[in-house]
C-alpha positions, 0 to 999 in steps of 0.5 A: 883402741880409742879414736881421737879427733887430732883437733877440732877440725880433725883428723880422726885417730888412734889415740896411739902413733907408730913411728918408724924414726928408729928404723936405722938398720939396714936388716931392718929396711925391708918392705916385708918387714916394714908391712908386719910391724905396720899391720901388725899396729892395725890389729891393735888399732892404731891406724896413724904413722909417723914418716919423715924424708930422715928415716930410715936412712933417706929410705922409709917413705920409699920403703913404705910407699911399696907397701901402699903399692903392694895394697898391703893396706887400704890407703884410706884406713891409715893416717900418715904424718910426715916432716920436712925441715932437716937437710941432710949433706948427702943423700940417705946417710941421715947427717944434718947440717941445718934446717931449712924452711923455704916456700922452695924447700917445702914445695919439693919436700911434699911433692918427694914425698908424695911421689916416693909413698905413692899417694895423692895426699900426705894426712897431716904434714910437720915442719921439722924444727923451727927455722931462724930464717924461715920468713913466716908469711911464705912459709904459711903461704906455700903451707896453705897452697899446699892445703888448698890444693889438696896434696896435705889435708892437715898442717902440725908442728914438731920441736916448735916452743910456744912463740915459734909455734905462735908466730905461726898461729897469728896468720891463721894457720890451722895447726892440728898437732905439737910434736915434742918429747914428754916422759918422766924424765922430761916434763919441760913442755908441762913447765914452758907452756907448749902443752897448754898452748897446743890444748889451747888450740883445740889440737892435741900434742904427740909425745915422743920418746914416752919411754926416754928412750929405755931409760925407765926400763933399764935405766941405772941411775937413782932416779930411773930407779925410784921411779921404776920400783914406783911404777912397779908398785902401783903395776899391782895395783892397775893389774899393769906393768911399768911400760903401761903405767909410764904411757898411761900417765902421758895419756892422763895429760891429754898427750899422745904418745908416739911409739917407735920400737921394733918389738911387738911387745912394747908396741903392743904394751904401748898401745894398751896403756891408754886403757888404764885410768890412773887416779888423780893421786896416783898420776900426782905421786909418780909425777913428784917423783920427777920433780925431786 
């Protein structure tokens, strides 16, 4: 798999994310399991994962610290993202009630990361969501300190629109990443700017939700099925299926997608769409097809 630098000052990796943000089932939040699917992902090459204080029901930084600990893998051969932002009414039952983002609130958030995945540093930290009341200059300050001290080595963003991203930006915040949803059935940050904003950066955005969640799959509705039976089509023709394609067009607007399911299929289908090179008119084609 191809190895990409983040943004102009890094970090260097994989031109796929594995997230465990759909990770909610009890059977499921186990070490063992979380340490198959998490090297199973670095067979395929994909060295970068997604975490956050919110997965896993409160558990998944926990639960993937014991596989740092049980030197499962190499702490340097993976890449870890990591969020805060959201608070929860009470612990682990993953219920949101605001958005906080407070030099305090950032400071504990890491330091809690840090000590539950048993790692000296967090590769690149996210602010969850923006804050109405976040005060920017603390924010940047408290983000900063944090760089400086070398507990975060990176700062991104996810959910941020172009201004909220901005407003940031002007303090010289290095930003490395952009997290949003982008698939064929949601294209607003091609339309809002955010794609163009972050490129403007010299950092590259991250797409969740590639899939719209299996709605190009399974999708039932006449729009999820036009541009299935497309996909299926020009499948033929790159020698492909519709899982591939519709990651590949994400890839061909210079995004990375981030994947979350739990099956070694679609992770791996996911994983190698990056391979598939769409035409000019091919990429145009599927893309008319969600403007219609």
């Amino acid at each position: 798999m191809k190895k990409v630098f983040l943004s102009d000052s890094g970090p260097v990796i994989s031109d796929s994310i594995y997230s465990f943000w759909r990770w909610n089932e009890a059977d499921d939040l186990k070490v063992k399991n979380i340490e198959e699917i998490t090297n199973y992902c670095l067979e395929l090459g994909i060295n970068a994962f997604d975490l956050s204080n919110s997965y896993g029901l409160g558990q998944m930084e926990e639960l993937f610290g014991h596989v740092i600990e049980n030197k499962s893998v190499k702490r340097e051969d993976i890449v870890l993202f990591s969020k805060c932002g959201y608070k929860s009414q009470e612990e682990g039952t993953g219920k949101i009630i605001y958005n906080q983002l407070t030099e305090k609130y950032i400071n504990k958030s890491v330091d809690d990361t840090l000590r539950k995945l048993k790692t000296e540093y967090i590769d690149v930290f996210l602010l969850n969501e923006f804050d109405p009341l976040m005060r920017s200059e603390e924010v940047v300050s408290a983000l900063t300190t944090l760089v400086y001290k070398g507990k975060v080595k990176h700062i991104g963003l996810s959910g941020f629109n172009v201004f909220q991203h901005q407003q940031l930006a002007n303090f010289s915040l290095d930003i490395v990443t952009n997290h949003f949803e982008l698939n064929l059935f949601n294209t607003t940050a091609i339309h809002d700017g955010r794609l163009d904003f972050i490129k403007e950066q010299y950092a590259k955005p991250m797409a969740w939700a590639p899939l719209a969640g299996g709605r190009i799959l399974t999708g039932t509705d006449a729009e999820a099925i036009a541009i299935r039976s497309l996909l299926e089509e020009l499948a033929l023709k790159y020698n492909s299926n519709v899982e591939q394609l519709a990651v590949a067009w994400i890839h061909k607007l210079g995004a990375l997608p981030i994947i979350g399911s739990l099956s070694k299929d679609r992770i791996k289908n996911a994983a190698t769409a990056s391979e598939i090179q769409l035409s000019h008119e091919d990429w145009h084609r599927i893309y008319n097809i969600t403007r219609k």
